[in-house]
DRENSEDREN-888393 format. One record per residue (C-alpha): residue in one letter; x, y, z. Coordinates in steps of 0.1 Angstrom, whole numbers, plus 5000, padded with zeros to 4 digits. Each point is the difference from the previous one (the first is absolute). Last residue first. Layout:
# DRENSEDREN-888393
   type     px     py     pz
      A      X      Y      Z
...
This chain:
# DRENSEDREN-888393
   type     px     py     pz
      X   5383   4679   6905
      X   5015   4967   4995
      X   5035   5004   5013
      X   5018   4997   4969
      X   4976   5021   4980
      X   5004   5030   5029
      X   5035   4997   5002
      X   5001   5000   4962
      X   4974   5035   5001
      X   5019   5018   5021
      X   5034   4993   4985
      X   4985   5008   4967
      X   4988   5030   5013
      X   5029   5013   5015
      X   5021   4993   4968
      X   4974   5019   4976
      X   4996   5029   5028
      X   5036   5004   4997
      X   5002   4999   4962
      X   4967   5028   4997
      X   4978   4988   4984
      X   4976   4994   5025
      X   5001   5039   5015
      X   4993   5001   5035
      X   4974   5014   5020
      X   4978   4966   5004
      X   4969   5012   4990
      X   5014   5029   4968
      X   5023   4979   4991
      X   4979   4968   4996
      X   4974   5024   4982
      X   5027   5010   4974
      X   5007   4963   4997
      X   4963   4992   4993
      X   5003   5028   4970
      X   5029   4984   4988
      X   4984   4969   4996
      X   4969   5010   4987
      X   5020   5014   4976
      X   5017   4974   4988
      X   4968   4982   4993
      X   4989   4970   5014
      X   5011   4964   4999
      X   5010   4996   5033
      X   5036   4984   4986
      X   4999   5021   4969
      X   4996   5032   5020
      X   5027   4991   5025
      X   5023   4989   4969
      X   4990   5035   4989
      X   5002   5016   5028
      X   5041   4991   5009
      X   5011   4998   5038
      X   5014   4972   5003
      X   4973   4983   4984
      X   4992   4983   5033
      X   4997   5033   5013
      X   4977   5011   4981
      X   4982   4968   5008
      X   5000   5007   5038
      X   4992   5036   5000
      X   4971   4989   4971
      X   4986   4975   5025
      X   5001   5023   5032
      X   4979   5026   4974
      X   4974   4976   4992
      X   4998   4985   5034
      X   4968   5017   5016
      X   5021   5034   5011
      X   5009   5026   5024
      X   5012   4978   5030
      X   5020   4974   4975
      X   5013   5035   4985
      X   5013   5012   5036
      X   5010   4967   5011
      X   5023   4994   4977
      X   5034   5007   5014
      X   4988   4997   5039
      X   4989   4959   4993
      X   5035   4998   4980
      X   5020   5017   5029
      X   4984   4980   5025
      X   5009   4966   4982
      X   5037   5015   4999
      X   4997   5003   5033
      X   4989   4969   5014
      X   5027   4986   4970
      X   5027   5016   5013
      X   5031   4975   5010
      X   5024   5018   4972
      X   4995   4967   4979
      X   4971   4995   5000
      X   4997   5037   4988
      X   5027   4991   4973
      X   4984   4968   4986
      X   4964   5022   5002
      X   5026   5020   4973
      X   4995   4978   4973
      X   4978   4970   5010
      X   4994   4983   4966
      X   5033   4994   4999
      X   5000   4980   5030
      X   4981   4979   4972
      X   4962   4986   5017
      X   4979   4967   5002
      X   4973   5007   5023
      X   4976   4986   5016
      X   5015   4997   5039
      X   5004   5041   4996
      X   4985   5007   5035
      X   5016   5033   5007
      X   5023   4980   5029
      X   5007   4971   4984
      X   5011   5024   4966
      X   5020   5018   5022
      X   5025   4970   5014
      X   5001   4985   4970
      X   5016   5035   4989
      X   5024   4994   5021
      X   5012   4970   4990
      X   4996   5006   4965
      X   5021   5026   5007
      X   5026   4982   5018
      X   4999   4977   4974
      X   5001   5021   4970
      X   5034   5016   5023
      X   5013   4967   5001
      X   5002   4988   4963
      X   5010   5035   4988
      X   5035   4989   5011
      X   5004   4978   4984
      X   5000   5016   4960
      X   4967   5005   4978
      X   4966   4997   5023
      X   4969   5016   4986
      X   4976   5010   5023
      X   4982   4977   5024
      X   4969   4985   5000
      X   4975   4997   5027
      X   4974   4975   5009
      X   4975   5010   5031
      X   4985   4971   5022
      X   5001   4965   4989
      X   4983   4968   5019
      X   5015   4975   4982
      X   4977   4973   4980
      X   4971   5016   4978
      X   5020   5034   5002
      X   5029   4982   4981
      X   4985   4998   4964
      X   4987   5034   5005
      X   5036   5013   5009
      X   5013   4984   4973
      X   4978   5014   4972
      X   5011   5038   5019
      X   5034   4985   4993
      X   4996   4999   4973
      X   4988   5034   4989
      X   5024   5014   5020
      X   5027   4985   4978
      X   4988   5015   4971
      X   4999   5033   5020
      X   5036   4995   5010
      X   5010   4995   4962
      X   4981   5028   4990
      X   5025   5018   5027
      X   5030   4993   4982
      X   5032   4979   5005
      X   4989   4968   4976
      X   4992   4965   5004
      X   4996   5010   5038
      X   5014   4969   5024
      X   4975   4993   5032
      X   5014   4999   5030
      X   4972   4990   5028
      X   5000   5007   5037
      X   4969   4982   5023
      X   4988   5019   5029
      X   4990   4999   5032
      X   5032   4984   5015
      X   5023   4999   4969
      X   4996   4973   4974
      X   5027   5005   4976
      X   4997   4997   4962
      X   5016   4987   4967
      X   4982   5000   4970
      X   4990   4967   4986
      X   5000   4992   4968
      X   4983   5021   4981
      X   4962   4999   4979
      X   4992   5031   5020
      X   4972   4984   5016
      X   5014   4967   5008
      X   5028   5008   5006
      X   4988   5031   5025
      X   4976   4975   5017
      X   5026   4974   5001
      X   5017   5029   5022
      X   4971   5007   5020
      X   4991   4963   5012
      X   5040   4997   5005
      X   5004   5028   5025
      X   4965   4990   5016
      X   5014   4963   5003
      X   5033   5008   5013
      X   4984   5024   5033
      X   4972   4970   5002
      X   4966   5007   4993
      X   4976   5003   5026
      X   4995   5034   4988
      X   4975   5023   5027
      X   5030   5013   5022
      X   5029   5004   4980
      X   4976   5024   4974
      X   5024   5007   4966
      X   5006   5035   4991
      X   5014   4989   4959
      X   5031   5025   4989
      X   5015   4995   4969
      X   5032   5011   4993
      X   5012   5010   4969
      X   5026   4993   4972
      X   5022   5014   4973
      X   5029   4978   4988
      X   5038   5005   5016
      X   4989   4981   5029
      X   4997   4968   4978
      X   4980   4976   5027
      X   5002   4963   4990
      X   5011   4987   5033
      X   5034   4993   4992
      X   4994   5037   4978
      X   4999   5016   5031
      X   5033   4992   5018
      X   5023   5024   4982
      X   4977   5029   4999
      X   4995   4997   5036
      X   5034   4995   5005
      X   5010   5031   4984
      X   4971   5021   5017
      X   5014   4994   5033
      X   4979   4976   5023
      X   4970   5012   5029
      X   4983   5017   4980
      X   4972   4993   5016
      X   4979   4995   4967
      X   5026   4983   4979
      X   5014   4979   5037
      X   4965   4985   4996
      X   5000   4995   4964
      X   5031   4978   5004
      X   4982   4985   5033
      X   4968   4988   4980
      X   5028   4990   4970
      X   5014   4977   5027
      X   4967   4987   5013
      X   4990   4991   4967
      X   5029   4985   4991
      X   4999   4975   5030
      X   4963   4998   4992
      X   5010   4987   4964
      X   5031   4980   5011
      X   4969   4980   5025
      X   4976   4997   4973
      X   5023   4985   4971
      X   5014   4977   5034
      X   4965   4990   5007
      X   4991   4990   4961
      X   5036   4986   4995
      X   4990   4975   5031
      X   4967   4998   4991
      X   5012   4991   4963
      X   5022   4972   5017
      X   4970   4984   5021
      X   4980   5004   4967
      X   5027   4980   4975
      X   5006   4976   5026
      X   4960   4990   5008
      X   4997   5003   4965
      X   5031   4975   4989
      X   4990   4976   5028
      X   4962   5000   4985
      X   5022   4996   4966
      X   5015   4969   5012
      X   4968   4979   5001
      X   4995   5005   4964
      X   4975   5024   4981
      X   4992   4987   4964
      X   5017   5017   4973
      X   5000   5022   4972
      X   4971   5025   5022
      X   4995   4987   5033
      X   5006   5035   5024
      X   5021   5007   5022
      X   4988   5028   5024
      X   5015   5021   5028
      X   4975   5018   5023
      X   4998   5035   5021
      X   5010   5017   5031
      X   4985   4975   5027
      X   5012   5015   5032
      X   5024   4983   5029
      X   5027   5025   4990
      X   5002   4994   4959
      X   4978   4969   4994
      X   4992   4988   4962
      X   4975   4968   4991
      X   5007   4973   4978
      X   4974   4996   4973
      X   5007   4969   4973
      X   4974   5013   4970
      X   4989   4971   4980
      X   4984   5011   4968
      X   4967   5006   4981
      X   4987   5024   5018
      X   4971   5016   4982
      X   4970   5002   5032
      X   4986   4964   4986
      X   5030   4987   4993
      X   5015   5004   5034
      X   5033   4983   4999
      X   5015   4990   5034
      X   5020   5023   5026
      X   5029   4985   5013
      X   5007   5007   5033
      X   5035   5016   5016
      X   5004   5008   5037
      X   4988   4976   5019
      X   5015   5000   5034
      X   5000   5037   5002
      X   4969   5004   4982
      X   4981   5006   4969
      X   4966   4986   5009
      X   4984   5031   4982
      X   5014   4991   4968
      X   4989   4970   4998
      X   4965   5014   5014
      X   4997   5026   4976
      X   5009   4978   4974
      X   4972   4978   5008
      X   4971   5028   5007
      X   5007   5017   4963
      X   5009   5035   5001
      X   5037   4992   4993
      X   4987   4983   4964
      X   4977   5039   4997
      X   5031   5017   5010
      X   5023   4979   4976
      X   5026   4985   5005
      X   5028   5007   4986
      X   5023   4987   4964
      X   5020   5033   4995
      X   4997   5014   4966
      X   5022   4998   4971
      X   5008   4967   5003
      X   5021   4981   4974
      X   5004   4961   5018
      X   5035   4993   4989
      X   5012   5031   5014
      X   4994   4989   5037
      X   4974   5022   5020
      X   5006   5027   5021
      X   4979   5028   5024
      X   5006   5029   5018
      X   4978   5019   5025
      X   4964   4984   4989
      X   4971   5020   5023
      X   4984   4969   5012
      X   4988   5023   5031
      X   5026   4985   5022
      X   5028   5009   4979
      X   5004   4971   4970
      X   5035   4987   4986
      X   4991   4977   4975
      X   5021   4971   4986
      X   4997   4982   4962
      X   5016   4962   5002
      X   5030   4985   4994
      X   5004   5000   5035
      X   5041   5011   5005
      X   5000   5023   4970
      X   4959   5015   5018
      X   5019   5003   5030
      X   5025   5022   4989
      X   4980   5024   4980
      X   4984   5005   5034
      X   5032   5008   5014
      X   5009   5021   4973
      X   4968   5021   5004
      X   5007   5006   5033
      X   5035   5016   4997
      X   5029   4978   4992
      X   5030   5018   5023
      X   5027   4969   5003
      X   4987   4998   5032
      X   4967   4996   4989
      X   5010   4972   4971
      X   5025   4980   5025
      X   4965   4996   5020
      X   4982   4989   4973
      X   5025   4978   4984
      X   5011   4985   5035
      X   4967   4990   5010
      X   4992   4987   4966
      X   5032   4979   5001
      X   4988   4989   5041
      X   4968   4992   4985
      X   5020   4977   4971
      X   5022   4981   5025
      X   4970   4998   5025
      X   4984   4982   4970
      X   5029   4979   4995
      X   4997   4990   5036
      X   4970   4995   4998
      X   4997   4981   4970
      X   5031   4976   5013
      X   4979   4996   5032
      X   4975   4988   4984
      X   5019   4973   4980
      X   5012   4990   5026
      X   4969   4996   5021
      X   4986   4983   4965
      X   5028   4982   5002
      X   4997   4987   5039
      X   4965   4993   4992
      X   5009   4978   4969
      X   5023   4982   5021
      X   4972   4993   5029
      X   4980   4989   4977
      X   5025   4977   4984
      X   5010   4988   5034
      X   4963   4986   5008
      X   4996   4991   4964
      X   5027   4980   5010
      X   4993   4982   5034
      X   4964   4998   4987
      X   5013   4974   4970
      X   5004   4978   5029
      X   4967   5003   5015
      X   4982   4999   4967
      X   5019   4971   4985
      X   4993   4979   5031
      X   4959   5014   5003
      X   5000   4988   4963
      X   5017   4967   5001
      X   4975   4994   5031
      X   4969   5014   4983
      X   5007   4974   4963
      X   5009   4973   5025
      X   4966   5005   5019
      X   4985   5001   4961
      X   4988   5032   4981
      X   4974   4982   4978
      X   4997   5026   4970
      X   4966   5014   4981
      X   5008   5022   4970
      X   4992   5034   4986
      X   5036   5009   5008
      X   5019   4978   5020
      X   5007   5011   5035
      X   5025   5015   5024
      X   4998   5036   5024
      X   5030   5007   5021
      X   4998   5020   5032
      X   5028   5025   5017
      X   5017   5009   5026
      X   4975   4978   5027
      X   5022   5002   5037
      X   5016   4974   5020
      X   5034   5013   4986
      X   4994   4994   4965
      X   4970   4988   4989
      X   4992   4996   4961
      X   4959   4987   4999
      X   4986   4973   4977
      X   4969   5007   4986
      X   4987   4972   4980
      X   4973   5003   4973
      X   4977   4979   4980
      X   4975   5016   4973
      X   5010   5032   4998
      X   4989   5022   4965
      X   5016   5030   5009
      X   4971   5018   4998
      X   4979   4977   5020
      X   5024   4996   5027
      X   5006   5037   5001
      X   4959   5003   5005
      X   4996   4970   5027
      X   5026   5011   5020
      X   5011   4972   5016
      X   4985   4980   5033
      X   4965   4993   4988
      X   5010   4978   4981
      X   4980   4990   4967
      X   5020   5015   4974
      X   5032   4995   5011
      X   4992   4957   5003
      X   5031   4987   5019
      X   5017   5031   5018
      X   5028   4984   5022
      X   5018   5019   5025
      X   5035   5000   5006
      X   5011   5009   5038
      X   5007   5034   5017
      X   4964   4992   5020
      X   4987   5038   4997
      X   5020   5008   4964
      X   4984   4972   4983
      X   4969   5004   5017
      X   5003   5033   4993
      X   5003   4995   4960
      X   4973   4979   5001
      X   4973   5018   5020
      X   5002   5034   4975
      X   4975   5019   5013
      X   5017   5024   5016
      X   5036   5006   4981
      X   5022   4971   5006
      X   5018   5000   4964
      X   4995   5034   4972
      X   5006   5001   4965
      X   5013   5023   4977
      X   5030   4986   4999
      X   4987   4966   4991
      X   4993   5023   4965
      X   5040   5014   4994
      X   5014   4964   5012
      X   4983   4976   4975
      X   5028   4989   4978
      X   4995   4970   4977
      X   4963   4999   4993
      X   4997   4960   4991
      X   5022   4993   5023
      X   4990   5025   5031
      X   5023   5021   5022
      X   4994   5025   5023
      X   5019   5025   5020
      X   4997   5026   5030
      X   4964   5000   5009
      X   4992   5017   5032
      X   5001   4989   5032
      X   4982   5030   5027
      X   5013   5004   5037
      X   5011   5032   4995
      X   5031   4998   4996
      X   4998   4974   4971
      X   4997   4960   4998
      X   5012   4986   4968
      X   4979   4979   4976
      X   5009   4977   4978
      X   4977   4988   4964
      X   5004   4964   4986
      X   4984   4986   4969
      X   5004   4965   4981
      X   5002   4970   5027
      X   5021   4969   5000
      X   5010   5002   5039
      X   5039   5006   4995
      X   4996   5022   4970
      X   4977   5021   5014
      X   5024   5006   5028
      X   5027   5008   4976
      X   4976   5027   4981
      X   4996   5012   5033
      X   5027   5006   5013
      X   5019   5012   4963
      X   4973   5029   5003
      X   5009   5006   5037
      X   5036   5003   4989
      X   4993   5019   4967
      X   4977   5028   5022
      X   5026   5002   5027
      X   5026   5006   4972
      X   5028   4981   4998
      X   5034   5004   5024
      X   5021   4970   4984
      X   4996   4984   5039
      X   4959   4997   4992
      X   5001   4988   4965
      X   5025   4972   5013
      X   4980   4990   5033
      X   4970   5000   4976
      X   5019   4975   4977
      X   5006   4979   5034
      X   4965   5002   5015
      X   4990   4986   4965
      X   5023   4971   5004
      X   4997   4993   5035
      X   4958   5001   4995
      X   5012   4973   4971
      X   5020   4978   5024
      X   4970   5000   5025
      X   4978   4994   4974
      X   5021   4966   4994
      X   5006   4992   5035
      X   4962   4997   5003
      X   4996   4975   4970
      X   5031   4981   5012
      X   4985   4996   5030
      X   4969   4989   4990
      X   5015   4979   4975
      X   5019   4985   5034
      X   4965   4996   5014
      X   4986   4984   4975
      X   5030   4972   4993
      X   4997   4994   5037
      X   4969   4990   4997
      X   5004   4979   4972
      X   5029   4981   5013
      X   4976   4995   5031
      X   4973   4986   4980
């Protein structure tokens, strides 16, 4: 009886030293996989597959605990299946609901599941469509705390998980813990490597982008370059928009064969979700990608970054999805491209006021003449003013008072004005106070040529009235050499002066349209030139309803021929020389005569100019 005894319990023994040999074993060959760097999928795979071994089960599944709290599946192995991983990765452990997997994870001890389908503990639903019958959980803790949960059971089959069967399987778990617990943390530290190899090889390629764009400005790429640029370095179509989706240069790669610029459109800009995108534009976000609207006929990704020149929004940079799919990098690629087209964009602006302001103070020196004629002559053509073509000066009376336009603004109002008009680029100006001077190049040195560009400017001055408050707009004669340059402004000048005071805020006249009123400006007489006019033809105004005032003036109009007088009143030529007769016979002077022709049309242009 003792012998017998004795012989049970050292069978026991042997029985128990046995598994213990075999969880050695398998610990071992993990041990192996694990220092030979595997996979974290393959080790947990070759975990489970050995514990399945050691209790005589088919199917394991591990799950590893995440940052959130959450253990997801991680690998899987069946027999009949082979490998499982790709669906127990789509599963979830110790969600709410799910008793069995926090009871495992609550007491960090195996539990035992013996009939799946009648627990209450499991999900009832995953047990059923994973056909569970038995199940033990058996939890991998390392460092007092859950890492992970394996899953074992035989497919479709019932199993008797014995105490021996739990404690082999808690044994195996804790020490196969100690690796997947260093595996984790290797395939973190890779990943982090890994990472930080993308980064900084990322970096590598931003800070080649940065130096390609920037090494293209100050190697003297215009705009257009740059944006041809970034569409090499994208693969991808760019747009260049102004604020009001006006396209300023655009590029796309060969490969692709556009003939038009891919943009959106103003109804797909219209739409509430792009206007929001592009609305939340920002400092700290400053690229979006807009999605395809199908429905409004926008059938690619647009990537929008946003352009800032001085604290303003000045326009957007595109890249669009045509070829291929938008990456990560090309929001870095925008947010380059626009920061370096601002740049360009501000210093374009800046070298353009610069010249500006130097060809405002060429043409100032021009009308002070305040620089010898052979550096005038020499300097002009820098600022695209031949002073050896024909030109003259336009002079707009501008109100300081009522504009609440800036000096710069009003300058450059009247000068797109004249471009725009004139179909020119353009011309160069000076804002003066009360006034604003404009040259203005003659095609040809004749007065039809002045008259052609009265007529324009008279479009110009309508254009302006709704925006500057204009008084009278004068033209000067023809200037040839530089030194005609000052004296048209100093009669201008003057004759500003006049036309303020007579009331002329309509009108849109030549200085040669003046003649000799020039000359009794001036002498400093107008009072009495005005009386001399009212004295010349008072005596035939007094004796007469208008006919014979009319004919005085036509006749002289004609200088001094009846029949163009005739032809102009349309009556006979001897109805004109019969009203003459009675002109000379009221006013006591003979209208014929030259010196009563060159009185009277002195009388009658002061009298025209002022109104009367």
């Amino acid at each position: 009886m003792t012998s017998m005894v004795e012989h049970g319990v050292d069978a026991g023994s042997a029985h128990a030293t046995g598994r213990e040999r075999e969880v050695i074993a398998a610990v071992a060959e993990i041990t192996t996989e694990a220092i030979t760097d595997t996979k974290l999928e393959d080790l947990l795979s070759l975990v489970g597959q050995k514990l399945c071994a050691l209790l005589g089960v088919t199917r394991c599944s591990v799950y590893l605990r995440h940052a959130n709290g959450s253990y997801r599946g991680a690998a899987g192995f069946c027999q009949e299946a082979g490998d499982i991983t790709e669906a127990v990765k789509r599963q979830v452990s110790g969600f709410d609901g799910d008793l069995f997997s926090q009871e495992v994870i609550n007491t960090r001890a195996p539990v035992v599941i013996a009939d799946a389908l009648n627990d209450p503990r499991p999900h009832r639903r995953t047990m059923t469509h994973w056909d569970v019958r038995a199940m033990l959980g058996v939890p991998l803790t390392f460092d007092d705390a859950v890492i992970g949960l394996i899953f074992v059971d035989s497919r479709g089959r019932e199993h008797e998980f014995t105490p021996a069967d739990i404690e082999v399987a808690e044994l195996f778990a804790r020490l196969s813990a100690l690796f997947i617990s260093q595996a984790m943390l290797n395939t973190r530290l890779r990943g982090q490597a890994a990472e930080i190899a993308r980064n900084n090889a990322t970096l590598a390629y931003l800070a080649d982008v940065h130096h390609r764009l920037t090494s293209a400005v100050l190697e003297g790429a215009n705009i257009h370059r740059v944006v041809e640029l970034l569409s090499e370095l994208s693969a991808k179509p760019v747009v260049l928009y102004n604020n009001s989706f006006d396209v300023l240069a655009w590029s796309a790669p060969d490969a692709l064969k556009l003939t038009a610029p891919p943009v959106m459109s103003e109804k797909v800009r219209a739409t509430a979700s792009v206007r929001q995108a592009l609305a939340e534009l920002s400092v700290s976000t400053p690229s979006a990608i807009v999605p395809a609207q199908l429905a409004v006929g926008l059938g690619r990704r647009h990537l929008m970054c946003r352009m800032v020149i001085e604290g303003k929004q000045t326009g957007f940079l595109g890249i669009v999805e045509v070829g291929r799919s938008l990456e990560a990098l090309d929001a870095n690629i925008a947010e380059r491209g626009a920061t370096v087209l601002a740049l360009q964009m501000l210093s374009e602006r800046r070298q353009i006021e610069t010249e500006g302001q130097a060809r405002d103070d060429y043409l100032s020196d021009l009308l002070r003449n305040s620089r010898d004629k052979e550096h005038l002559v020499r300097r002009g053509p820098q600022f695209g003013i031949d002073l050896t073509n024909p030109h003259v000066l336009v002079r707009f009376a501008v109100d300081d008072a009522t504009d609440r336009l800036t000096a710069s603004a009003i300058q450059s109002l009247v000068t797109r004005t004249f471009a725009s008009v004139m179909s020119i680029s353009p011309p160069p100006a000076v804002r003066l106070p009360g006034a604003v001077i404009v040259m203005v190049r003659l095609e040809s040195d004749d007065l039809d040529e002045v008259g052609h560009v009265r007529d324009h400017v008279s479009t110009i001055r309508d254009r302006l009235s709704g925006d500057l408050s204009l008084g009278a707009t004068l033209i000067s004669g023809i200037c040839r050499t530089p030194v005609d340059y000052p004296h048209a402004h100093r009669d201008l000048r003057e004759m500003g002066s006049v036309a303020k005071s007579f009331g002329w805020d309509e009108r849109v006249m030549t200085l040669d349209e003046l003649g000799l009123f020039r000359v009794i400006v001036s002498s400093g007489h107008v009072k009495e030139a005005l009386h001399f006019a009212h004295s010349f033809v008072a005596p035939v105004r007094q004796h007469d309803d208008g006919t014979l005032l009319a004919t005085w003036r036509a006749f002289v109009a004609a200088d001094g021929k009846v029949q163009a007088t005739a032809s102009a009143l349309d009556v006979h030529e001897n109805t004109i020389r019969y009203r003459l007769g009675r002109i000379k016979e009221i006013a006591r002077r003979d209208p014929t005569s030259l010196d009563c022709l060159l009185s009277a049309k002195m009388a009658f242009q002061v009298l025209d100019l002022a109104g009367q």
